[in-house]
C-alpha positions in Angstrom: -22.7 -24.8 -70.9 -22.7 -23.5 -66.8 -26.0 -24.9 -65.0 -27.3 -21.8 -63.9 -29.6 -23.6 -61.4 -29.5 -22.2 -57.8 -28.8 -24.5 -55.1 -30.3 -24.0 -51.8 -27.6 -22.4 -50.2 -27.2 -20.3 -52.8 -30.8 -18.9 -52.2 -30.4 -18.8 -49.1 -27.4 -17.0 -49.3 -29.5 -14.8 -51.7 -32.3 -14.1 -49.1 -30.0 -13.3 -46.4 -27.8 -10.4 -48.3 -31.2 -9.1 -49.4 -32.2 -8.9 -45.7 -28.9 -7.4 -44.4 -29.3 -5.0 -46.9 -32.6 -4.0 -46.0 -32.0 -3.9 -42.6 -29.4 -1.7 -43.1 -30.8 0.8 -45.5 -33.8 0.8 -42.8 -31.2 1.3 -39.9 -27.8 2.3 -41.0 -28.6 5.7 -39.7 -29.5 4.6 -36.2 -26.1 2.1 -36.1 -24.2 5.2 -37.0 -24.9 6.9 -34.2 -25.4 4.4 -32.1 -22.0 3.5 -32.9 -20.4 7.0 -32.8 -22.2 7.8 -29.1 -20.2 4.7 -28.3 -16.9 6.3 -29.4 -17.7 9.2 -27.9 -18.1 7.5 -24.5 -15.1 5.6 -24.4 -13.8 8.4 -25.8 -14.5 11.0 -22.5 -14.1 7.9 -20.4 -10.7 7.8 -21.0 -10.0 11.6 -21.3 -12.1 11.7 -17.8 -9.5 8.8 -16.2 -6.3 10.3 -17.3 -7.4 13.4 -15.6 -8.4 12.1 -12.6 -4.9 9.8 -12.6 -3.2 13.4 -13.2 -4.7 15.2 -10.4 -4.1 12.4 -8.2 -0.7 12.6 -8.9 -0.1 16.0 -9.0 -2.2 15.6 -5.2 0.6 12.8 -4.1 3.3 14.7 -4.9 2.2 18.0 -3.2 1.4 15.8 -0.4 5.0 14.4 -0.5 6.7 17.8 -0.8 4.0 19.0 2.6 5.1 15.7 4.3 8.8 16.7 3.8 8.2 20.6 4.4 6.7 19.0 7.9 9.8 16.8 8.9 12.1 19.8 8.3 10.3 22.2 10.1 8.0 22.0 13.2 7.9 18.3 12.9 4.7 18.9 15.1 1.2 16.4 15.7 -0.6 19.1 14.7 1.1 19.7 11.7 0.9 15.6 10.6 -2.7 16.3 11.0 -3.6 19.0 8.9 -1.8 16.8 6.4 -4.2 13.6 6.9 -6.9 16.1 6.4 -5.3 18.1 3.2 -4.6 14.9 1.6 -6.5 12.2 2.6 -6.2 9.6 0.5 -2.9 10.1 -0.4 0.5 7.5 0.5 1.7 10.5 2.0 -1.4 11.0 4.2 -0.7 7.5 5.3 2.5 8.1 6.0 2.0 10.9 8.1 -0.4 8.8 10.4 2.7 7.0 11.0 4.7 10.2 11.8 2.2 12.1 14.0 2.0 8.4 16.2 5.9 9.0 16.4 5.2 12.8 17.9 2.9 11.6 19.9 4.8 9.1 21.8 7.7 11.3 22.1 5.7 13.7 24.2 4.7 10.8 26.0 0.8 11.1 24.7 0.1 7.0 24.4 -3.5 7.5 24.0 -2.8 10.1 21.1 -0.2 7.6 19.2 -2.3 5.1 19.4 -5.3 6.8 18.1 -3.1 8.0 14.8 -1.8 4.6 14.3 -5.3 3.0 14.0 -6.3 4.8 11.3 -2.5 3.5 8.9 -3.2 1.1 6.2 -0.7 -1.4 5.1 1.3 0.0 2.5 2.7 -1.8 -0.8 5.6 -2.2 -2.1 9.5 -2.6 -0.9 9.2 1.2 0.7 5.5 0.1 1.7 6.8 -2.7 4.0 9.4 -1.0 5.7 7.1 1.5 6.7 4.5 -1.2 8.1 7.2 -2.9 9.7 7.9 0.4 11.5 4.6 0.7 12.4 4.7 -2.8 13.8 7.8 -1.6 16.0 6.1 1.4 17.3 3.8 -0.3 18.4 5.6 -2.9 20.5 7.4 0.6 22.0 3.7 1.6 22.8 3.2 -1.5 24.5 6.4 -1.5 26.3 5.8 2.5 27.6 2.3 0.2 28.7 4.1 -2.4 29.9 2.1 -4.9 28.2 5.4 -7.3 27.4 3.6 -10.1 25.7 1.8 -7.8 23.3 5.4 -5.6 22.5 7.2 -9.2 21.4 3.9 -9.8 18.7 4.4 -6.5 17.6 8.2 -6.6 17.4 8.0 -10.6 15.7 6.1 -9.0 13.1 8.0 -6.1 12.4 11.4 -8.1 12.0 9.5 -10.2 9.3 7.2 -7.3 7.6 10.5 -6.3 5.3 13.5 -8.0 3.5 15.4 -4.8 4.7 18.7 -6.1 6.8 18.6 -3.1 9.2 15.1 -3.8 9.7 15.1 -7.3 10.8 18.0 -6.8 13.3 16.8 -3.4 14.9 13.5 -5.3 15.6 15.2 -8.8 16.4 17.1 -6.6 18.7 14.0 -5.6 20.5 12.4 -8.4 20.5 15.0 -10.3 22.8 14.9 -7.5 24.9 11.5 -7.7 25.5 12.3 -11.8 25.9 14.9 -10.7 28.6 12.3 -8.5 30.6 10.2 -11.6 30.9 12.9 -13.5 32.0 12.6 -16.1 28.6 16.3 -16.3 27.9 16.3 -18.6 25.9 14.0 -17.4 23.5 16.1 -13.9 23.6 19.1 -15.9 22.6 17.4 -17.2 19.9 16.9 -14.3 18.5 20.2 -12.8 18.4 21.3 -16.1 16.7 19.2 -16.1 14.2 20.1 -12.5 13.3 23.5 -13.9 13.0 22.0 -16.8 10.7 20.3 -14.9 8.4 23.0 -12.3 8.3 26.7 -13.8 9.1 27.4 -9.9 8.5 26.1 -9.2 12.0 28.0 -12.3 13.7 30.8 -9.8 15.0 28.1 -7.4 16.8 26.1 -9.9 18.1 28.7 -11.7 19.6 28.3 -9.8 23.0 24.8 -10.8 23.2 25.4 -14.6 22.4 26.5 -16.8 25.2 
């Protein structure tokens, strides 16, 4: 015959069930809600995000397409400014930073390209660094139109090393020995058109003029 005789743990086990369900028959309706408010959170959080990540595409591209109209039409400071304004916040924004510094020095306003380029952020990505590395190489032109040589080579070293791009590194290599030249260091310029050749054996055959 089974020994109906409950252990312990079996009362316990007992007692506890009978408290769960109590609990829950005295709170199942709060829990519910409680639980549904919860859904419903998450719920709008997420419905909230994927809007905000929508309109902040939809605001990247329209600043890309206004970046673009720009270049192809008046290509103007003014222009690259109403842009930063329009879409701050954007990569294209950015960008234009970049672009109205380029105006600026063109028309030979220094003060003015400078004043764009210190408000560019570092950008990300393999398109990201070649733009930093540009910005890196305009300002080494500022500093030659300012004749501040020693500042132009920093800014031309880092911009040969801000990308993996080949055109990058040698157009900025290239400036940099210039600037080495102008200071009379050539030594230092030479070393720079041989390591060109070094990390690109492509380039051997037009840097050969410069090496001696």
């Amino acid at each position: 015959m089974a020994n109906n005789v409950q252990t312990p743990e079996t009362d316990l086990m007992v007692e506890t069930k009978g408290k769960l369900e109590l609990f829950f028959d005295k709170h199942g309706n709060k829990l519910l809600w409680a639980l549904i408010i919860v859904g419903l959170a998450l719920s709008a959080y997420f419905i909230i995000k994927n809007y905000a990540d929508g309109r902040a595409e939809v605001k990247e591209q329209s600043a890309s397409i206004a970046v673009a109209n720009e270049l192809n039409g008046a290509n103007s400071i003014e222009g690259f400014d109403k842009l930063q304004e329009e879409y701050e916040g954007t990569a294209s924004a950015n960008t234009a930073f970049y672009l109205a510094a380029v105006a600026a020095l063109e028309a030979g306003d220094i003060e003015k390209a400078e004043a764009e380029l210190a408000n560019y952020k570092d950008a990300e990505g393999a398109a990201g660094e070649m733009l930093n590395a540009k910005v890196y190489g305009l300002r080494g032109d500022i500093a030659v139109e300012k004749n501040d040589l020693q500042t132009a080579a920093t800014e031309f070293a880092k911009a040969s090393e801000a990308s993996n791009d080949e055109h990058t590194y040698v157009t900025y290599s290239k400036k940099l020995a210039l600037v080495y030249e102008a200071m009379g260091d050539n030594e230092k310029a030479q070393q720079c058109y041989k390591e060109i050749v070094k990390k690109y054996p492509s380039q051997e055959r037009a840097m050969a003029k410069f090496i001696r």
